[in-house]
N, C-alpha and C positions, 0 to 999 in steps of 0.2 A: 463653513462646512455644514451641509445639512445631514440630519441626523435619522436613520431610519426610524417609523414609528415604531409603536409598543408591539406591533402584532407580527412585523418584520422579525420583529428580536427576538420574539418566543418561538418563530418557523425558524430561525437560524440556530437555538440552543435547541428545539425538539431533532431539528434532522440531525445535528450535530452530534447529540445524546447516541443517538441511533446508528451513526456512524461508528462514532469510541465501541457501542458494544459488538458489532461488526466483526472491526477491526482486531479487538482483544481477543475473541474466537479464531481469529486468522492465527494471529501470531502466536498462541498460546504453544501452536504445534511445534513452530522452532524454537521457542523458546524454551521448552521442555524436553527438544526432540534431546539432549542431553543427557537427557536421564531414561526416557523410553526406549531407545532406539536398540537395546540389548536385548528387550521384552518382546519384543515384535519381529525378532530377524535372528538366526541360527547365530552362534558365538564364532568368531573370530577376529579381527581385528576392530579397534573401535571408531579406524576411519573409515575402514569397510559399512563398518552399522550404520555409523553418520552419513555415508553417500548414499547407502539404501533409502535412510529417511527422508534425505534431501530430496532422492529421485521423484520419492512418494510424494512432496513437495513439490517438486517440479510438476508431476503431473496432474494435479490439483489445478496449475496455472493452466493446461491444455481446456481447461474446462472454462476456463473467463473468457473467451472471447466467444464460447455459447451463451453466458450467461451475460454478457454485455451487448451481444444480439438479442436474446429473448425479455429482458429486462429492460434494454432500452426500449424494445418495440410496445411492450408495457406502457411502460412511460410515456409515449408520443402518443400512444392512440386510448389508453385508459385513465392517464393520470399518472404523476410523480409521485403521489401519495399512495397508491395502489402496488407500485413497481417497489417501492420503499420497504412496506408492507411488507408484503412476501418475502423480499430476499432477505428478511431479518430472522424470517419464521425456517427460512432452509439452511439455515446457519446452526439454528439453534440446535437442528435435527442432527447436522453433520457433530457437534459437541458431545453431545449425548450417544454416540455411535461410538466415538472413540472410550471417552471414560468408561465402560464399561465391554469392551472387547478382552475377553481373556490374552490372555499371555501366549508366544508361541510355546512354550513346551505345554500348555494345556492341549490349545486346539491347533496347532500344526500349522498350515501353510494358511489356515482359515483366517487366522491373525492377523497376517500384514493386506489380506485380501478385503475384508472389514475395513481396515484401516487406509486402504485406496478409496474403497464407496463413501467412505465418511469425509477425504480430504476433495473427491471430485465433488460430491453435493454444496462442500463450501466455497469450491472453486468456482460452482456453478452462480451458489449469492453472492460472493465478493467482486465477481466481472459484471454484475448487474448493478452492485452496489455502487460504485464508483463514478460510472456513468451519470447514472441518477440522480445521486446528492451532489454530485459536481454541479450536475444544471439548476437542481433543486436551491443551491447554496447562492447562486450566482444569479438566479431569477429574482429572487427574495429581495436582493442587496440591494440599496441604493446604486445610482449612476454612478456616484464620487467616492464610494464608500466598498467596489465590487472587489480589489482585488485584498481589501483587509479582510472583507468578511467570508469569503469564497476559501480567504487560508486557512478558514477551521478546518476545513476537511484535511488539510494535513496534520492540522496540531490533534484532532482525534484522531485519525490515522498512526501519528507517531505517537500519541497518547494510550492507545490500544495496544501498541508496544511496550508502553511504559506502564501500562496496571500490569500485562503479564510478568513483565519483571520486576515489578513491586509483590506481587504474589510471590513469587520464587523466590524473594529476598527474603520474605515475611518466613515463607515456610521452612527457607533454609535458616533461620537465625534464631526463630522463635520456637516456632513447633515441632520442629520433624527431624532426626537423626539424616546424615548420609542416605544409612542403609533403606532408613523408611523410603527418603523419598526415590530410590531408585526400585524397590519394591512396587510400593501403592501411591506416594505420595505425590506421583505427577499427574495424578487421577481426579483429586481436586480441583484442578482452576479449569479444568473442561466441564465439569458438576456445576461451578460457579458461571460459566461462561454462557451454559444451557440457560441458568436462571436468568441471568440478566439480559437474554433476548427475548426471554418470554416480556420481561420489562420492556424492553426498547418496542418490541411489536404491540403492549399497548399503550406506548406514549405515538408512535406514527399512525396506529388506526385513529388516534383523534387529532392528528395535524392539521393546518391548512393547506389546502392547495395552493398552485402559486399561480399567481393571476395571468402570468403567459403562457398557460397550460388552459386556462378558462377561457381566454379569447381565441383558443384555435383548435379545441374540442369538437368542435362541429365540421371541423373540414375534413371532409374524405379520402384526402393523399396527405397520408403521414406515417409516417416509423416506420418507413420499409427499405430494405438493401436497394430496392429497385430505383428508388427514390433517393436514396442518400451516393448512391454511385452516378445515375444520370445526368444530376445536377449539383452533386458536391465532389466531384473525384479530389482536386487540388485540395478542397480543406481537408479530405481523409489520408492524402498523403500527407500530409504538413504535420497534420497530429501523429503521424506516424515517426516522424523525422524527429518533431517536437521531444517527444516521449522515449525515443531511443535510447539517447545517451543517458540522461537521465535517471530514467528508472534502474538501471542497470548500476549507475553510481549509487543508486541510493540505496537500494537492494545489498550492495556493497560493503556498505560502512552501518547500516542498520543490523539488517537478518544476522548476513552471515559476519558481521561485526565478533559477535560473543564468541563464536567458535572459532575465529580467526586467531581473536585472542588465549584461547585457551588450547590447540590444537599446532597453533606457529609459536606465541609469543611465551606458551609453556604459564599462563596463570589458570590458577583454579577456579573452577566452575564460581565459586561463589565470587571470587576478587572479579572475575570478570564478568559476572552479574551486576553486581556493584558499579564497576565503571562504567558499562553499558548503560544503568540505568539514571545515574548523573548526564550521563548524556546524552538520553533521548531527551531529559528533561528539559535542557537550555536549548534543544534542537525543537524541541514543539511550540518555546515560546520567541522564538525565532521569526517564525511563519509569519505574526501579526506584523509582526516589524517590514520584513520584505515586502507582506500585500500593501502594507500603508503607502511605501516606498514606492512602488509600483504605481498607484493612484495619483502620485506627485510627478514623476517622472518618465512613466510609459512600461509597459510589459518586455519591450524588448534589450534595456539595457540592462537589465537583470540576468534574461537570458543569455544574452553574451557573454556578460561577466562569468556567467556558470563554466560555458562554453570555452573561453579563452583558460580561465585558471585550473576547469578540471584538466583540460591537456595539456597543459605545462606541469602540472601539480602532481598529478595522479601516481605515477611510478616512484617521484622523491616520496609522495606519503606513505604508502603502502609497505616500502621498502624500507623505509625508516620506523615503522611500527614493528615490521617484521622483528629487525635488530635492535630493539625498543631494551636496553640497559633497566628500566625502570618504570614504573604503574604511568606515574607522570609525565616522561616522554610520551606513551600511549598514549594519553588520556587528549593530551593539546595535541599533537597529530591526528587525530580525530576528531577534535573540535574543529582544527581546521578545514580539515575536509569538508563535516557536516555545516559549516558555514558557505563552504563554495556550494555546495548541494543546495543550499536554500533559494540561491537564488531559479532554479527549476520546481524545488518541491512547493514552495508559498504561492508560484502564481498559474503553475498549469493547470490547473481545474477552470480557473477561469478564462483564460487564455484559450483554450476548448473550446468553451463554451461560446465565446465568442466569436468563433467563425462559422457556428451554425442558426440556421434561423430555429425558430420554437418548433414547430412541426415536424424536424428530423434531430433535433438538437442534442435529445439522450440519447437516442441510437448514435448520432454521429461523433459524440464525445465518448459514448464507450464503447462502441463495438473495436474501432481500431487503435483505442489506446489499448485495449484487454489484449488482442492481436497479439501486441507490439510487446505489452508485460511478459506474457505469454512465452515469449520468443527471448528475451533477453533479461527482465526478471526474475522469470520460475526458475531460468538455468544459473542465472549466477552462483549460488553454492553447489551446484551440480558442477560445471567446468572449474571453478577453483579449489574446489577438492579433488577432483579430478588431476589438475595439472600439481596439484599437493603430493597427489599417487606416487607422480612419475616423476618424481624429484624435477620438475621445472613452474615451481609454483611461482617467479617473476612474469611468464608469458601471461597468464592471466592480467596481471597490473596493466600488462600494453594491451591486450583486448578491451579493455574495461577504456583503456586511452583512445583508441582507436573510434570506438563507440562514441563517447563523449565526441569526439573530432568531426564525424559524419554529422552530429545534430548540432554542433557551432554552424556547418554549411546552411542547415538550414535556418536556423536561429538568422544569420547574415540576410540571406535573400528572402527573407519574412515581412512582411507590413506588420506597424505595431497594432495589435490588435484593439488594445485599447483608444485607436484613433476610427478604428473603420467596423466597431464592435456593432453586430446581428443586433445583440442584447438591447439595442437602444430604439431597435423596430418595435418592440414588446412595452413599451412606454407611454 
C-alpha cells in the first residue's frame, strides 16, 4: 500500500479541521434547539416549539442547494481553497447572529425572524461546504487510499455533532443549572462556535491547493450549470438517486435521533444527550473502517448492503426504539442502524466525486447532493414530528423505508465507481 506523502496528510487534517468546525455550527442549532425553542416562539405545546424550530431548520436546508451552486462554482473556476475559505467565514456570521438575538418576549416576532437569516446564511455555507471538501478530501488522497481518506468528511461531519453534544453534556453536568441553561445557557456553544471558525478560516487561508484544481485553472469552461447539465446529466441524476435514501436515514438516527428519544421514548434531555453522544462517537470511527473496506472491495457493495438492510431493517428499528423497555435496548437499536448507515455515509463523498471530471467536479458533487438534502434531509424532523402530531408517527418509519428502496434501484444499476473513477484522469 502506498502511503500518502507528508503534504497530502497535512491538506487532509487542515480541510478536515475545517470541516468539524463547519459542521459543529450546523448542529449546535438542533442540538440545543431543546432548550431555545421556547425563547424564540410564543408558548404552547413543546412539540408545537420543536416543529417551529425544526421548520426553521428545515429551511436553512432550502438554502444548500444555492449555496452548493455558488460555492461549487467557486470552487471550479477560483479554487477549492478559496470556496473553502469563505463558506467557513458565513458560518461564523450565521453563530454570532443567533447567540445574541434577544428572546421573543423581548423583541416580538423579530426573534424567530433573526433566527431564519441566521440559519439561511449557514445554510447557504454548509451546501458549499460539502461539495467542496468532498472534492477537496478526494483530490488530495492517494488512488488506493481515496475512499479511507475522503471518510473524514464524515467522521468531522458526525464529529461536529459530537463536540455539540459534548458541550451540552459538559454544560449540563458541570456548569450550568436546568434553568440556566434553558434561560441563557444555550447561548454558549454558538459564542464558541463563532470562535472557532474564525480559527478554522485561518487554518484554510493557508492550505494547499489541490493539484487537480492547478492543472485545470486555466481552462475557460468550467463550474457552470450549463456545463454540468449538457454533458453530465446521468451523473447529476445518480447522485441524486445515490444521496436519497441515505441522507434521509442518516438525518434520521442522527439529528432528529435525540429528540426522538426524548419526545417518543420519554428519556430526559440529558440521558438522551448522553446516549446520543456515545454514539455519534463509535459512528464517526466507523467511517475509516467502511472507506478502507471500500478501497478493498469496491464502492458499490457497501452501498447495496446499506440499500438492502435499510429496507428490511428500518420499520423493525424504529419501532422497536419507539417501545424501547430500556436506555440499552435504545442504545444497540441504534447502533444497529447507524452501522447499516455507514455503509452510504463513509463512501459517498467519494463516490461523488468520482463521477465528475475536475472542471465541473465541486459544482457537480454539490449542487445536486445539496438539492437532494434539501428535499429529504432538511424535512426529515419536519415530517416525523409532523406525523408525531397526528398520532401516526409509524408512517414516517415507511417513508424513511420507501426512500432508502428508490436509492437501492439505484445503488443496483450503478457502475462501481471506484473501477471507472474521473479521479484517476487528475493523476
Amino acid at each position: 500500500m502506498k502511503h500518502p506523502d507528508a503534504w497530502r496528510i497535512k491538506a487532509i487534517l487542515t480541510g478536515s479541521a475545517g470541516n468539524l468546525v463547519e459542521w459543529y455550527d450546523w448542529y449546535i442549532y438542533a442540538t440545543f434547539s431543546l432548550y431555545f425553542a421556547p425563547v424564540f416562539f410564543p408558548k404552547g405545546s413543546y412539540t408545537a416549539q420543536l416543529l417551529n424550530t425544526a421548520a426553521i431548520f428545515a429551511v436553512g436546508f432550502l438554502m444548500r442547494p444555492i449555496g452548493g451552486w455558488l460555492f461549487g462554482r467557486i470552487a471550479d473556476k477560483q479554487g477549492r481553497k478559496a470556496s473553502m475559505t469563505l463558506s467557513v467565514l458565513l458560518m461564523s456570521l450565521g453563530s454570532l447572529l443567533i447567540a445574541f438575538t434577544p428572546s421573543y418576549n423581548s423583541i416580538g416576532l423579530a426573534a424567530p425572524a433573526l433566527l431564519l437569516i441566521a440559519r439561511l446564511l449557514q445554510g447557504l455555507s454548509v451546501g458549499g461546504e460539502y461539495g467542496t471538501s468532498a472534492t477537496y478530501l478526494s483530490e488530495v488522497a492517494t488512488k488506493d487510499l481515496r475512499g479511507f481518506y475522503s471518510s473524514f468528511q464524515y467522521v468531522t461531519l458526525i464529529g461536529g455533532q459530537l463536540i455539540a453534544l459534548g458541550v451540552q453534556m459538559t454544560l449540563q453536568k458541570v456548569f450550568l443549572s436546568a434553568e440556566q441553561m434553558h434561560e441563557w445557557g444555550w447561548r454558549i456553544p454558538f459564542v464558541i462556535g463563532a470562535a472557532l471558525a474564525f480559527v478554522a478560516l485561518y487554518l484554510r487561508r493557508h492550505m494547499q491547493e489541490s493539484t487537480s484544481f492547478e492543472k485545470i485553472k486555466n481552462e475557460k469552461e468550467k463550474g457552470t450549470l450549463k456545463l454540468l447539465f449538457r454533458k453530465h446529466p446521468r451523473a447529476v441524476m445518480t447522485v441524486v438517486g445515490l444521496t436519497m435514501g441515505g441522507t434521509l436515514a442518516f438525518y434520521t438516527y442522527t439529528t432528529y435521533m435525540q429528540k426522538f428519544l426524548v419526545n417518543t421514548v420519554h428519556l430526559t434531555i440529558e440521558r438522551a444527550t448522553t446516549l446520543t453522544f456515545f454514539l455519534m462517537l463509535i459512528f464517526a470511527c466507523l467511517q475509516p473502517l467502511f472507506g478502507w473496506i471500500s478501497d478493498i472491495y469496491g464502492r458499490k457493495p457497501l452501498l447495496i448492503g446499506f440499500g438492502v438492510l435499510g429496507t428490511l431493517c428500518t420499520v423493525p428499528i424504529l419501532t422497536g426504539i419507539s417501545e424501547a423497555s430500556s436506555e440499552w435496548t435504545a442504545f444497540w437499536l441504534i447502533l444497529l442502524a447507524l452501522v447499516i448507515v455507514s455503509g452510504y455515509t463513509s463512501i459517498n463523498a467519494v463516490v461523488k466525486a468520482e463521477l465528475f471530471p475536475a472542471e465541473i467536479r465541486a459544482l457537480g458533487v454539490g449542487f445536486p447532493y445539496a438539492l437532494t438534502v434539501a428535499i429529504f434531509g432538511g424535512t426529515a424532523e419536519p415530517i416525523a414530528l409532523y406525523f408525531k402530531k397526528i398520532g401516526h408517527e409509524p408512517m414516517f418509519y415507511w417513508y424513511v423505508t420507501g426512500c432508502i428502496f428508490i436509492s437501492l434501484l439505484v445503488y443496483i444499476t450503478s457502475k462501481d465507481t471506484k473501477k471507472t473513477s474521473l479521479l484517476d484522469r487528475d493523476v
